[in-house]
mmCIF file of the N, C-alpha and C atoms, coordinates in Angstrom:
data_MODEL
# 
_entry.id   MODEL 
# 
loop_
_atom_site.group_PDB 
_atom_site.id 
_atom_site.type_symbol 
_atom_site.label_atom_id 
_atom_site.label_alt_id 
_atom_site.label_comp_id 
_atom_site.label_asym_id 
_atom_site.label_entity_id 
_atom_site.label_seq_id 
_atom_site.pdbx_PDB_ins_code 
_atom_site.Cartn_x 
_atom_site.Cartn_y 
_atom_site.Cartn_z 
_atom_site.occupancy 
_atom_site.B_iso_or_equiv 
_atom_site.pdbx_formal_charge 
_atom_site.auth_seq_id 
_atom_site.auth_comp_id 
_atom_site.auth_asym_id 
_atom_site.auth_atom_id 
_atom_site.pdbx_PDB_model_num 
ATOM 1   N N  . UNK A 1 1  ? 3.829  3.319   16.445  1.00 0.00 ? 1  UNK A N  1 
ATOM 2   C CA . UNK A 1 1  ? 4.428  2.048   16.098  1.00 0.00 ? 1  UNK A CA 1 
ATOM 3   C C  . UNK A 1 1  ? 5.662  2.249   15.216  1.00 0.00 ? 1  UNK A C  1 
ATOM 4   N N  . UNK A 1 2  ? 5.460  3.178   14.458  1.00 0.00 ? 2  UNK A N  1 
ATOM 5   C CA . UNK A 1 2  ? 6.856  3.170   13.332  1.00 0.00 ? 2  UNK A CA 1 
ATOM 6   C C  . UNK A 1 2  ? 7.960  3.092   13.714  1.00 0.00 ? 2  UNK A C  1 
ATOM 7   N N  . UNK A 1 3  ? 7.914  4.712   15.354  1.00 0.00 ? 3  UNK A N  1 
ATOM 8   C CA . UNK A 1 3  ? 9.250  5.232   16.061  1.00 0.00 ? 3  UNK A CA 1 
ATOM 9   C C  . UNK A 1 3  ? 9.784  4.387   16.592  1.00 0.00 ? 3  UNK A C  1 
ATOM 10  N N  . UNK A 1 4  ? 8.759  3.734   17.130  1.00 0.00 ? 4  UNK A N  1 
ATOM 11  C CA . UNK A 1 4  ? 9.201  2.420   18.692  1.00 0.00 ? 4  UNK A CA 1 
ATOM 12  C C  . UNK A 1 4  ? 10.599 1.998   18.665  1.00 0.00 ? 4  UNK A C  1 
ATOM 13  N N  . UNK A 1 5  ? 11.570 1.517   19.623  1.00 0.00 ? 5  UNK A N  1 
ATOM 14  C CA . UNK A 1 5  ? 12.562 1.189   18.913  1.00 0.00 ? 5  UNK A CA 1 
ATOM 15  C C  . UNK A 1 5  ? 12.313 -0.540  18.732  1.00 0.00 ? 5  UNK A C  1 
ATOM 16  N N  . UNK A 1 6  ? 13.143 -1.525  18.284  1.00 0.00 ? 6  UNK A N  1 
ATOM 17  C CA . UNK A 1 6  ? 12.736 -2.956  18.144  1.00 0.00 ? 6  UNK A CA 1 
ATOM 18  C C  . UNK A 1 6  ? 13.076 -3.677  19.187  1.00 0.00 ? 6  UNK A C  1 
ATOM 19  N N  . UNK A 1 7  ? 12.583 -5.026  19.175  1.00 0.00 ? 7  UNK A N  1 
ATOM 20  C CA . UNK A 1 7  ? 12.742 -5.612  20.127  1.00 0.00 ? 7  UNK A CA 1 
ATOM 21  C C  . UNK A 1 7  ? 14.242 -6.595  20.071  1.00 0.00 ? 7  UNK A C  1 
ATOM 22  N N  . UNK A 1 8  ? 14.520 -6.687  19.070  1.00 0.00 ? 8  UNK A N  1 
ATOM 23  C CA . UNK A 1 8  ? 15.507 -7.105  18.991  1.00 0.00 ? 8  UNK A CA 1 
ATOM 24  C C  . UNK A 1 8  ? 17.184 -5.755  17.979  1.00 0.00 ? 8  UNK A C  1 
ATOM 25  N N  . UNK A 1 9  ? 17.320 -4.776  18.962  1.00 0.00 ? 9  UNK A N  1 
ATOM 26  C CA . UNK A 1 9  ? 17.898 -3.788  18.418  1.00 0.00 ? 9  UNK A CA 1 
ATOM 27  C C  . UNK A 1 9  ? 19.325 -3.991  17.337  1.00 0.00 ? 9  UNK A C  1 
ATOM 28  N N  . UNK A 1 10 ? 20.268 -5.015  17.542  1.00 0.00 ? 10 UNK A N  1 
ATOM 29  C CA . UNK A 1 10 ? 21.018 -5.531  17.002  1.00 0.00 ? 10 UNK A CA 1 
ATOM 30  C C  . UNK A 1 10 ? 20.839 -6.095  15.919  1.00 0.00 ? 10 UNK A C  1 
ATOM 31  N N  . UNK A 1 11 ? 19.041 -6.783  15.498  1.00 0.00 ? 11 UNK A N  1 
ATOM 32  C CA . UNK A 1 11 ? 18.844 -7.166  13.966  1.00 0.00 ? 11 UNK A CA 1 
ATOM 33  C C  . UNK A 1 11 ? 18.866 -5.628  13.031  1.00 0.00 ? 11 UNK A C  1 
ATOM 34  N N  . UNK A 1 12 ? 18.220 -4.425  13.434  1.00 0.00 ? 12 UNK A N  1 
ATOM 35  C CA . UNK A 1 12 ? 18.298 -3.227  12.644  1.00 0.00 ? 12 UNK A CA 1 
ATOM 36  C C  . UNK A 1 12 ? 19.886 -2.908  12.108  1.00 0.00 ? 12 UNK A C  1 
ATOM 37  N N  . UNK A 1 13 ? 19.606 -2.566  10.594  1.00 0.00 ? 13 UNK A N  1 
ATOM 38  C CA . UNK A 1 13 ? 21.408 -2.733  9.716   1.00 0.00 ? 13 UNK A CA 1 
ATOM 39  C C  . UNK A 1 13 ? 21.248 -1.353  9.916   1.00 0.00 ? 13 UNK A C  1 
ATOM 40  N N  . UNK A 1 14 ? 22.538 -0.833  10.683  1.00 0.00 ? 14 UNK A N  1 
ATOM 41  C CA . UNK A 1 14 ? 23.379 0.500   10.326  1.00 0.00 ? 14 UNK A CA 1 
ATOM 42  C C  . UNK A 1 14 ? 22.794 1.381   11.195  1.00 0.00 ? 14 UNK A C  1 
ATOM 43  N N  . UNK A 1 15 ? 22.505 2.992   11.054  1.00 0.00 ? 15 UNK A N  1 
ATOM 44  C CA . UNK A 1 15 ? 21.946 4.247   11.662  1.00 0.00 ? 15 UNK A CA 1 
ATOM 45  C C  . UNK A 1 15 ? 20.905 4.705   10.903  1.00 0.00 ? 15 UNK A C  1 
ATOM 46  N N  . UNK A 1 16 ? 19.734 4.037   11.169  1.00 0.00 ? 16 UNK A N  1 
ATOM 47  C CA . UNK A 1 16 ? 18.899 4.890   10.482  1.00 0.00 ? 16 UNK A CA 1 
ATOM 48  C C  . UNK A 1 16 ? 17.634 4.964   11.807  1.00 0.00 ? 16 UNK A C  1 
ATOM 49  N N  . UNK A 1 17 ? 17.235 6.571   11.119  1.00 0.00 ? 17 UNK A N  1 
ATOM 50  C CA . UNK A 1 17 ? 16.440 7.550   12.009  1.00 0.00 ? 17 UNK A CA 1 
ATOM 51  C C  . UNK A 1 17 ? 14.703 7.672   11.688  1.00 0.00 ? 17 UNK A C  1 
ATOM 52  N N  . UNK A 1 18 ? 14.677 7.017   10.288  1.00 0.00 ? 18 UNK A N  1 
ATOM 53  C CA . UNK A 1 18 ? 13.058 6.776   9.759   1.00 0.00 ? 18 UNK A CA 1 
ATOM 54  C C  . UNK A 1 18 ? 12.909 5.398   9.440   1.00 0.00 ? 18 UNK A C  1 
ATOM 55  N N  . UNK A 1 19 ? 11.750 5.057   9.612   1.00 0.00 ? 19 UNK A N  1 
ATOM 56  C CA . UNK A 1 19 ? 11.193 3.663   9.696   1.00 0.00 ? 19 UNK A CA 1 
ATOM 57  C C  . UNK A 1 19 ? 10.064 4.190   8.369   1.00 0.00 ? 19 UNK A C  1 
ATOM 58  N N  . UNK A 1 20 ? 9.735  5.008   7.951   1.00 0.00 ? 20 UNK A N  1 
ATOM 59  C CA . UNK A 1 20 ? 8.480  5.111   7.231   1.00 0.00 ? 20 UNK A CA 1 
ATOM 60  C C  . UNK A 1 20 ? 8.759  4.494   6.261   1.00 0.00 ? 20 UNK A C  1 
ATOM 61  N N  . UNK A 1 21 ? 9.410  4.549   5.099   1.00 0.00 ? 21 UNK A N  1 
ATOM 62  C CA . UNK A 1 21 ? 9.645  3.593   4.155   1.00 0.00 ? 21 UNK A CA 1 
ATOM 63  C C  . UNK A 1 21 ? 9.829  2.331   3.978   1.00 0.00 ? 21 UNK A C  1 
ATOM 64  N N  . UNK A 1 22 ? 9.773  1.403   5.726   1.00 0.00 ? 22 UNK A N  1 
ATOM 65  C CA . UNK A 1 22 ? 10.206 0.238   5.497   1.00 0.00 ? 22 UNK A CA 1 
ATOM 66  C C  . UNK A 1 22 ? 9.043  -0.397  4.695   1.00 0.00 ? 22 UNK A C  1 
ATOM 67  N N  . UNK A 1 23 ? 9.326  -1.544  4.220   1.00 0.00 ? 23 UNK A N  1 
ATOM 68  C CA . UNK A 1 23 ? 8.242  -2.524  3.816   1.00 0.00 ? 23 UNK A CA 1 
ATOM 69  C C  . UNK A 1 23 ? 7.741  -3.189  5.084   1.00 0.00 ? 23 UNK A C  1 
ATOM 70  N N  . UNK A 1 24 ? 6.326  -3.783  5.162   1.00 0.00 ? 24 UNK A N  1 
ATOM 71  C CA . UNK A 1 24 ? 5.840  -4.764  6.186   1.00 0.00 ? 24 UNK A CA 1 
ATOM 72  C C  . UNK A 1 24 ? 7.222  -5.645  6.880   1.00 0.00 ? 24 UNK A C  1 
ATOM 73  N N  . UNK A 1 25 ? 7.333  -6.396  5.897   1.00 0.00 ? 25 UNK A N  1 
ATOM 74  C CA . UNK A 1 25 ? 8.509  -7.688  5.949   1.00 0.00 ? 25 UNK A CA 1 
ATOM 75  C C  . UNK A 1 25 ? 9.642  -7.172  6.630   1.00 0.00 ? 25 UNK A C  1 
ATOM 76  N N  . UNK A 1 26 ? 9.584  -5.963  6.787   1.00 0.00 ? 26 UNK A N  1 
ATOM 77  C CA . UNK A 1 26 ? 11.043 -5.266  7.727   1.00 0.00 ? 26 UNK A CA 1 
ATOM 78  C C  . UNK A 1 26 ? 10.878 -5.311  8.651   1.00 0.00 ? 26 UNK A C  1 
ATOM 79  N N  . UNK A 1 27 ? 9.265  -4.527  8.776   1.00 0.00 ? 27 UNK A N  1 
ATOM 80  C CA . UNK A 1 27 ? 9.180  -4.221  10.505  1.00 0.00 ? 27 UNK A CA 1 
ATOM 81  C C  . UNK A 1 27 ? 8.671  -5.574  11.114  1.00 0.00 ? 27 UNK A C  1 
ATOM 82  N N  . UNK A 1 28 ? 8.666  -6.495  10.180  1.00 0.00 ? 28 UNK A N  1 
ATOM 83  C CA . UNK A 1 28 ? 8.572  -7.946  11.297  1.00 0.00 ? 28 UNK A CA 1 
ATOM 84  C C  . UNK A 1 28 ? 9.672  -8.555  11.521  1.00 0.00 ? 28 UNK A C  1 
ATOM 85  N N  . UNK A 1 29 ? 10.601 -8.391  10.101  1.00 0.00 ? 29 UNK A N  1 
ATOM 86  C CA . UNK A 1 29 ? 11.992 -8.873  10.168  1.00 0.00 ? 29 UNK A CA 1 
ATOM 87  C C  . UNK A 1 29 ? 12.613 -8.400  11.665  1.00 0.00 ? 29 UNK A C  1 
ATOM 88  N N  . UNK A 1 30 ? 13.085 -6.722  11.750  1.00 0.00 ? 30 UNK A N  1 
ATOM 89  C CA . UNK A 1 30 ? 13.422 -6.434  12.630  1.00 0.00 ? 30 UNK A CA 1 
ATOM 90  C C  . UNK A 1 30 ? 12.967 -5.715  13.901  1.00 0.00 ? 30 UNK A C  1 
ATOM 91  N N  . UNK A 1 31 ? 11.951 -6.875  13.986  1.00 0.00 ? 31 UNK A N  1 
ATOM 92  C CA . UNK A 1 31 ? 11.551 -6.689  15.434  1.00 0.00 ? 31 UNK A CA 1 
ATOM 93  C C  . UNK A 1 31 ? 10.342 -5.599  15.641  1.00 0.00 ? 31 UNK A C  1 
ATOM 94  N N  . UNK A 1 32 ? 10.091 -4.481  14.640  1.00 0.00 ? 32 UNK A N  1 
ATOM 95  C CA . UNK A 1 32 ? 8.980  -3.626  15.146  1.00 0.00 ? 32 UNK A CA 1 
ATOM 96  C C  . UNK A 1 32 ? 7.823  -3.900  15.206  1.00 0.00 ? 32 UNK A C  1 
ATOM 97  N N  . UNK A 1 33 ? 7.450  -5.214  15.203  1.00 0.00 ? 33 UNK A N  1 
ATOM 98  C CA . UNK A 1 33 ? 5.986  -5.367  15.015  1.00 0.00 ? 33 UNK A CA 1 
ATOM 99  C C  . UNK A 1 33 ? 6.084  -7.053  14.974  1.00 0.00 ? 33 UNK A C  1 
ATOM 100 N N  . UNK A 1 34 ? 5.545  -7.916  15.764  1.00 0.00 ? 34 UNK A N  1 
ATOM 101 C CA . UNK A 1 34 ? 5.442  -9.050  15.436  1.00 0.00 ? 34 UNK A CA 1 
ATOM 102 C C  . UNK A 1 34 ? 4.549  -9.474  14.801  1.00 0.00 ? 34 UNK A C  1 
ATOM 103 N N  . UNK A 1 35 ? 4.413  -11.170 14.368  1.00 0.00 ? 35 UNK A N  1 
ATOM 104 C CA . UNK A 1 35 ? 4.199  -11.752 12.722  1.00 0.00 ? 35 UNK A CA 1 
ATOM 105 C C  . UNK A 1 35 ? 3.175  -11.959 13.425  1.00 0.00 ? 35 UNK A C  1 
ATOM 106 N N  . UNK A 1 36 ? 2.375  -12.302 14.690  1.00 0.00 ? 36 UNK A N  1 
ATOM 107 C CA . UNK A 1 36 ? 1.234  -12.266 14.883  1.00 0.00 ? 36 UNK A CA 1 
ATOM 108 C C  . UNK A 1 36 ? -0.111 -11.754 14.427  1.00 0.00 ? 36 UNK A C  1 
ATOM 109 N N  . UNK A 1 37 ? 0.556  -10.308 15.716  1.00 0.00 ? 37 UNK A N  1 
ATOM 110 C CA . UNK A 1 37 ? -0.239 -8.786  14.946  1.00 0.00 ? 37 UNK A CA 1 
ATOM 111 C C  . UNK A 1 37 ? -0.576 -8.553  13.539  1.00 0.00 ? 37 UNK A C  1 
ATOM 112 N N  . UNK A 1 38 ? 0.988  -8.897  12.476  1.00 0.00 ? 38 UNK A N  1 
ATOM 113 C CA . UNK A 1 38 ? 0.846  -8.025  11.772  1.00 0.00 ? 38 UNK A CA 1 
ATOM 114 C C  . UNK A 1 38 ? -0.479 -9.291  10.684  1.00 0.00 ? 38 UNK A C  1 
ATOM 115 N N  . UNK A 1 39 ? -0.574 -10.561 11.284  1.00 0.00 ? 39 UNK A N  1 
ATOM 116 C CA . UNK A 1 39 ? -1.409 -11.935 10.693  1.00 0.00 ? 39 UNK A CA 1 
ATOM 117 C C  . UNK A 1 39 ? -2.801 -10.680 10.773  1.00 0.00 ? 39 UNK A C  1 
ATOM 118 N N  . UNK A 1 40 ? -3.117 -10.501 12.256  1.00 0.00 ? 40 UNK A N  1 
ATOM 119 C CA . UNK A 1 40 ? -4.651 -10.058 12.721  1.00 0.00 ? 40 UNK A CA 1 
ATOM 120 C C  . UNK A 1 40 ? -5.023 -8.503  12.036  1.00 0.00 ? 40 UNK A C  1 
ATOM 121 N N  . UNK A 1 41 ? -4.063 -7.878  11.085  1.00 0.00 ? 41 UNK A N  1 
ATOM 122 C CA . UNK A 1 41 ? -4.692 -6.584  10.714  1.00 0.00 ? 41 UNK A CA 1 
ATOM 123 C C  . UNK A 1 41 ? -5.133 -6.983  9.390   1.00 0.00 ? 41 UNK A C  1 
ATOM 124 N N  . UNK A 1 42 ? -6.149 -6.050  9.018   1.00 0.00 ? 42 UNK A N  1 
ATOM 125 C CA . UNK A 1 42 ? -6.664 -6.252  7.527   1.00 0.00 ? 42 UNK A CA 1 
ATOM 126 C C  . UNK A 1 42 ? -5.832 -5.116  6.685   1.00 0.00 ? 42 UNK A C  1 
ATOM 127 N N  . UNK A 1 43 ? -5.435 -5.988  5.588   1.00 0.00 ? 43 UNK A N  1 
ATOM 128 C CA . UNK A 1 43 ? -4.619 -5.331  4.708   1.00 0.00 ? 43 UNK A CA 1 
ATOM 129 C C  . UNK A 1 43 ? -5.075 -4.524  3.188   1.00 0.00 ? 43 UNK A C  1 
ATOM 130 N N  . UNK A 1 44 ? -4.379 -3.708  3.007   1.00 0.00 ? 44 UNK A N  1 
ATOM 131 C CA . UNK A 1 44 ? -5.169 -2.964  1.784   1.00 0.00 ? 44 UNK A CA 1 
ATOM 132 C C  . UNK A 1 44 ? -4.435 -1.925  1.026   1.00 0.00 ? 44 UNK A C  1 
ATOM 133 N N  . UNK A 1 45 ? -4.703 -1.430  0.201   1.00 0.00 ? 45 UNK A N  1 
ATOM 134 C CA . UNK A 1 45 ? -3.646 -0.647  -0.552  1.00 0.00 ? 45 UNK A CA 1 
ATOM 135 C C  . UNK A 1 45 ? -4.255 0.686   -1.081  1.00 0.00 ? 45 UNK A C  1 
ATOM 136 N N  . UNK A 1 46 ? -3.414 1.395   -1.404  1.00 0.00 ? 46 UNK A N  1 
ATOM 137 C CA . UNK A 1 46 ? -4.055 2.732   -2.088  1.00 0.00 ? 46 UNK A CA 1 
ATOM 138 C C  . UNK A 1 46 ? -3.211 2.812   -3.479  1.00 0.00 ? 46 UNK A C  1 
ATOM 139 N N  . UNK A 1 47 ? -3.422 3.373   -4.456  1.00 0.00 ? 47 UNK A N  1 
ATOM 140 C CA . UNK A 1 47 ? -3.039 3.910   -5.661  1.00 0.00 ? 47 UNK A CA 1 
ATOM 141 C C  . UNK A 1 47 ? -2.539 5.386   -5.720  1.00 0.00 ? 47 UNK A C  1 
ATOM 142 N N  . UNK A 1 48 ? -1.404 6.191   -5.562  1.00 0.00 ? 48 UNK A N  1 
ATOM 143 C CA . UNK A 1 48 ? -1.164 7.423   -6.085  1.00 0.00 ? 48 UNK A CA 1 
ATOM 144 C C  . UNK A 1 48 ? -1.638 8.128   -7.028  1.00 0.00 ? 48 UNK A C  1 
ATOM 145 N N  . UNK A 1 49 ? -2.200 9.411   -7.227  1.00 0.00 ? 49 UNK A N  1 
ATOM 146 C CA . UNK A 1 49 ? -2.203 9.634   -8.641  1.00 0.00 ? 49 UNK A CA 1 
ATOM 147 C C  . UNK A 1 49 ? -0.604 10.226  -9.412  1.00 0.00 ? 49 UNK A C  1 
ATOM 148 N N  . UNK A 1 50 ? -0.815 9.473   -10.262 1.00 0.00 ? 50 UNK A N  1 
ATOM 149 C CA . UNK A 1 50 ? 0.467  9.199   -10.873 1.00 0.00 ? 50 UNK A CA 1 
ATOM 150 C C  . UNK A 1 50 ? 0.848  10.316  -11.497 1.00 0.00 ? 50 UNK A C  1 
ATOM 151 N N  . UNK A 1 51 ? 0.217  11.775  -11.190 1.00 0.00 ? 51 UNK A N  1 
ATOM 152 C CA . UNK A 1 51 ? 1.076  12.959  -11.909 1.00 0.00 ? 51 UNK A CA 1 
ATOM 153 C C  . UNK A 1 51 ? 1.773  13.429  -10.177 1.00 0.00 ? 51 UNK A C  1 
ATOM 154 N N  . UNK A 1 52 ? 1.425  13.221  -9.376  1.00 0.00 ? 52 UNK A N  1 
ATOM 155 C CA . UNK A 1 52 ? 1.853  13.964  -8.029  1.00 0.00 ? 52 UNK A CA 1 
ATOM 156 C C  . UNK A 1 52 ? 2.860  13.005  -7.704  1.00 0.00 ? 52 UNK A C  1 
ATOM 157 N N  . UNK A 1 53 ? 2.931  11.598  -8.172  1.00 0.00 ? 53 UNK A N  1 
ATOM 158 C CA . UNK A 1 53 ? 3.972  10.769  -7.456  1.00 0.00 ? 53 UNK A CA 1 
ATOM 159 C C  . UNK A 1 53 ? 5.006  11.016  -8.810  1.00 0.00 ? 53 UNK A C  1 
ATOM 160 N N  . UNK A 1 54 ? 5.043  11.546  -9.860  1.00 0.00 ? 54 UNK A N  1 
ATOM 161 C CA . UNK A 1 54 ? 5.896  12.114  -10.822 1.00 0.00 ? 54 UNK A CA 1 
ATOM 162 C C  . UNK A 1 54 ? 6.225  13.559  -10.394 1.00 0.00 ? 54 UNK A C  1 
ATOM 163 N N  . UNK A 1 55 ? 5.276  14.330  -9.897  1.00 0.00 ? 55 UNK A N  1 
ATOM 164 C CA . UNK A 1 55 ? 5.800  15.512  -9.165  1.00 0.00 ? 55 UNK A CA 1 
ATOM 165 C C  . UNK A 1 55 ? 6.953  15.375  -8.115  1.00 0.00 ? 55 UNK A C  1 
ATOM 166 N N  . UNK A 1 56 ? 6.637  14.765  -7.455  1.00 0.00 ? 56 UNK A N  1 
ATOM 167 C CA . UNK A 1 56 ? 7.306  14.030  -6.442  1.00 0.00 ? 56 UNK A CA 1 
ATOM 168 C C  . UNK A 1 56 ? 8.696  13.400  -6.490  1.00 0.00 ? 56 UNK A C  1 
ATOM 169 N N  . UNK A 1 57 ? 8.842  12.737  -7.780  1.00 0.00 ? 57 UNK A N  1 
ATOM 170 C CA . UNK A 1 57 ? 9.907  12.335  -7.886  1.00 0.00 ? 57 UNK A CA 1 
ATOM 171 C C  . UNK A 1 57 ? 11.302 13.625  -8.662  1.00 0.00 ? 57 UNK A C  1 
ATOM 172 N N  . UNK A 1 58 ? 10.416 14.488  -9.451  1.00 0.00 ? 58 UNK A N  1 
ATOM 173 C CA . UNK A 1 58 ? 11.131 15.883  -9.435  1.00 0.00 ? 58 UNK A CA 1 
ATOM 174 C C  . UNK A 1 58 ? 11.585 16.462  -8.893  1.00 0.00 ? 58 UNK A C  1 
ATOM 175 N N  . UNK A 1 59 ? 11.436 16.586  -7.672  1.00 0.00 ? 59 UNK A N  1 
ATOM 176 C CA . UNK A 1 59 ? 11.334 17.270  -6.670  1.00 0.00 ? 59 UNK A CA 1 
ATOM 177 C C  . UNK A 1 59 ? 12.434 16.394  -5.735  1.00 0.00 ? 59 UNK A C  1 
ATOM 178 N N  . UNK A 1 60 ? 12.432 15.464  -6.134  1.00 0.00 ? 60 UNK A N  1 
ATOM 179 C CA . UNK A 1 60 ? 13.273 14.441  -5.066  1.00 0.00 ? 60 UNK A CA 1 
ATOM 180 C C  . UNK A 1 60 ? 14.820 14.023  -5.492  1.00 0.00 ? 60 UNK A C  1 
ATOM 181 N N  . UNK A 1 61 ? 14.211 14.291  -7.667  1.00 0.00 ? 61 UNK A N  1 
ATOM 182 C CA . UNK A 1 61 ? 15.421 14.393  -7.954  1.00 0.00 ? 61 UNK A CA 1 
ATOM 183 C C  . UNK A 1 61 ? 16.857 15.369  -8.184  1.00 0.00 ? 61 UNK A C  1 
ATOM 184 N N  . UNK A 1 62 ? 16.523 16.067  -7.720  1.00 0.00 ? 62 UNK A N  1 
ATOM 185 C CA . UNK A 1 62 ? 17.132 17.741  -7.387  1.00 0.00 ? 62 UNK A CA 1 
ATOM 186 C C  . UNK A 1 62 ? 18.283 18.102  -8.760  1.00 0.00 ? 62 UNK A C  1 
ATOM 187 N N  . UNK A 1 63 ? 17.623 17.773  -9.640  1.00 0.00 ? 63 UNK A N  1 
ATOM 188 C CA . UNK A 1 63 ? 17.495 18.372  -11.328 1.00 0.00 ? 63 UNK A CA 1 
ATOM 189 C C  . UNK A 1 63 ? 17.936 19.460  -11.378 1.00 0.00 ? 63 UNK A C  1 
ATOM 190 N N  . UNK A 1 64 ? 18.472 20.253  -12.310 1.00 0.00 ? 64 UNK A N  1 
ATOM 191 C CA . UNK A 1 64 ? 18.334 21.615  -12.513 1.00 0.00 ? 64 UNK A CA 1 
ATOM 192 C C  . UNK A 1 64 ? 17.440 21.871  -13.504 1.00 0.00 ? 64 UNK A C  1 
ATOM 193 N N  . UNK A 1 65 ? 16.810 21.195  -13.937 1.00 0.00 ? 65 UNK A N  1 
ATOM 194 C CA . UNK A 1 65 ? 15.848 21.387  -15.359 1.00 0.00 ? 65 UNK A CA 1 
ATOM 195 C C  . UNK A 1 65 ? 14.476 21.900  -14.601 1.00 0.00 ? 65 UNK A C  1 
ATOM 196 N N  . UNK A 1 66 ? 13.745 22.566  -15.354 1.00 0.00 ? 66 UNK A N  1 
ATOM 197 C CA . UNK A 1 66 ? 12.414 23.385  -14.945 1.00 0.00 ? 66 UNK A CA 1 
ATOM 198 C C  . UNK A 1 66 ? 11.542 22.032  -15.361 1.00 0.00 ? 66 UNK A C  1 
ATOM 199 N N  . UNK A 1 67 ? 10.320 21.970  -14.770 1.00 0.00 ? 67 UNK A N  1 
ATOM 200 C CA . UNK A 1 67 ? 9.370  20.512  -14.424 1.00 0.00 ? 67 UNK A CA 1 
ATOM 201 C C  . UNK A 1 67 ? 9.018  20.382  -16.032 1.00 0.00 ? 67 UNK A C  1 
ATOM 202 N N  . UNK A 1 68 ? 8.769  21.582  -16.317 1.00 0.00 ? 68 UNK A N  1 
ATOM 203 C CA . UNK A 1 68 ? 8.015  20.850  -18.726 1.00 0.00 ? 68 UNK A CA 1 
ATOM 204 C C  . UNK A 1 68 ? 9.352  20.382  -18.825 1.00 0.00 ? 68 UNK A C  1 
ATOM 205 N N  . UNK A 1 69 ? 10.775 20.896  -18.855 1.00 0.00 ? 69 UNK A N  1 
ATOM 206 C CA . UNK A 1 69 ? 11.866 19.984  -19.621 1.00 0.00 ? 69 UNK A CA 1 
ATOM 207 C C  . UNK A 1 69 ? 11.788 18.833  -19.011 1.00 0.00 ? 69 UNK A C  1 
ATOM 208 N N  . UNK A 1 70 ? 11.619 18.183  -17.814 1.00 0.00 ? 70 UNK A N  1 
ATOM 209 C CA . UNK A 1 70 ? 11.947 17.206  -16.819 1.00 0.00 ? 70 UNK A CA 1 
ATOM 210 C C  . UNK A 1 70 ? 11.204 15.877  -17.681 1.00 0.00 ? 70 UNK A C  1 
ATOM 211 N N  . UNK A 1 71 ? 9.642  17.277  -17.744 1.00 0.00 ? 71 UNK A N  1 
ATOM 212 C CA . UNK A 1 71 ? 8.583  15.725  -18.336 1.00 0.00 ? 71 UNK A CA 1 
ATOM 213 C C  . UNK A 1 71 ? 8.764  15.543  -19.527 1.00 0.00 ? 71 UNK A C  1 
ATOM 214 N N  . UNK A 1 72 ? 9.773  16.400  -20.530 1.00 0.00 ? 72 UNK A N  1 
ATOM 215 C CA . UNK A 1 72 ? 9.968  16.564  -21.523 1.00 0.00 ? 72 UNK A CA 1 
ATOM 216 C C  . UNK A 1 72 ? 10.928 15.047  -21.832 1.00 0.00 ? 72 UNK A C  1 
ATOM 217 N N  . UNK A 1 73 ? 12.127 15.359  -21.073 1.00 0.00 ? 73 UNK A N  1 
ATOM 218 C CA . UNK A 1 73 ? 13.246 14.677  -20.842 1.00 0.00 ? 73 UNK A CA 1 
ATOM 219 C C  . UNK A 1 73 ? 12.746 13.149  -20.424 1.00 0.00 ? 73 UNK A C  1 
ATOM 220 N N  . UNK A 1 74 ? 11.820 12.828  -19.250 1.00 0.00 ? 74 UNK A N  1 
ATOM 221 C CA . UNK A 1 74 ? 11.384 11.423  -19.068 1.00 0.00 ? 74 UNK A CA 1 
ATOM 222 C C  . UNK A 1 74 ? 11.004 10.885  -19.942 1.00 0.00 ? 74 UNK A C  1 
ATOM 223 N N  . UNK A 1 75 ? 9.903  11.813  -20.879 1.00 0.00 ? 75 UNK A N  1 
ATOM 224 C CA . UNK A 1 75 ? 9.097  11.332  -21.853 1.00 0.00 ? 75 UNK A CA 1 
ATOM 225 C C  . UNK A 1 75 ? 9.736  10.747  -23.114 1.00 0.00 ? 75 UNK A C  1 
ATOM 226 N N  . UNK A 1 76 ? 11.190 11.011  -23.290 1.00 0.00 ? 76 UNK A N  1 
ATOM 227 C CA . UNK A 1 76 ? 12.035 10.936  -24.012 1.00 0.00 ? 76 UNK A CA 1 
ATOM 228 C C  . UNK A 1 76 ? 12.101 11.908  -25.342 1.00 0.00 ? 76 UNK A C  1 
ATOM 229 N N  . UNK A 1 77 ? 11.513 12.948  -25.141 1.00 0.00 ? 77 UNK A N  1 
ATOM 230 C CA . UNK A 1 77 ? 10.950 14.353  -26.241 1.00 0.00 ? 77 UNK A CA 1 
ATOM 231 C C  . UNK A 1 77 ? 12.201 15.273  -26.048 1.00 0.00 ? 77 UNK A C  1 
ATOM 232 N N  . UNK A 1 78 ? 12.695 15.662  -26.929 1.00 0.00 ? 78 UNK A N  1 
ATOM 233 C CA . UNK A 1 78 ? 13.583 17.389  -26.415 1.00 0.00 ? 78 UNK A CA 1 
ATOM 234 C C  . UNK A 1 78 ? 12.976 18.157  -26.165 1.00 0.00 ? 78 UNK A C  1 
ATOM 235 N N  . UNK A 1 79 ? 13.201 18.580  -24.599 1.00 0.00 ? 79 UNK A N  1 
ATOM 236 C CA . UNK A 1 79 ? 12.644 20.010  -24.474 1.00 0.00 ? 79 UNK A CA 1 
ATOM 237 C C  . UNK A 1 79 ? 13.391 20.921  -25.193 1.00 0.00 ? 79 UNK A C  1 
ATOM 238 N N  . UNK A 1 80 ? 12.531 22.117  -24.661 1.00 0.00 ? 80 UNK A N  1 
ATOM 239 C CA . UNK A 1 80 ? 12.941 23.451  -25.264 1.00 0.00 ? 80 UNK A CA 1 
ATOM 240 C C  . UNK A 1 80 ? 14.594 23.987  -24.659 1.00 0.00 ? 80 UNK A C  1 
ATOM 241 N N  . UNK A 1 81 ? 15.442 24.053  -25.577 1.00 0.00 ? 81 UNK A N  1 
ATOM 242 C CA . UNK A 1 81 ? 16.906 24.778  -25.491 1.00 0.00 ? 81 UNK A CA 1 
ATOM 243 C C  . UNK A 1 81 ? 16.802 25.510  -24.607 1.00 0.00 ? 81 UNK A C  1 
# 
């Protein structure tokens, strides 16, 4: 379902190649999934654990700092010189 392309191809803004990040409200907005379907699924959520989705964002932020200064630095602490 994510890849599919939409049914209405001209509502999708610009060149993009991943759908995974959209929100719900997108893929009904533009066309990947109609408001029907998406009425008849049961909905539900999960929680991250919040040191891996902070890993994660390290990693995403392509830093030059080593991960203790990083958490040092978020945490608003001086790391080590």
């Amino acid at each position: 379902m994510m890849m599919r392309r939409p049914t209405a191809p001209e509502a999708w803004p610009g060149d993009v190649d991943r759908l995974a990040h959209l929100r719900a409200r997108d893929y009904i907005r533009y066309g990947y999934l109609p408001q029907d379907l998406w009425d008849a699924f049961f909905t539900f959520s999960t929680v991250r654990n919040p040191f891996k989705r902070f890993e994660s964002l390290f990693h995403y932020s392509g830093t030059d700092k080593n991960f203790e200064t990083y958490i040092r630095w978020a945490a608003g602490v001086d790391g080590p010189q």
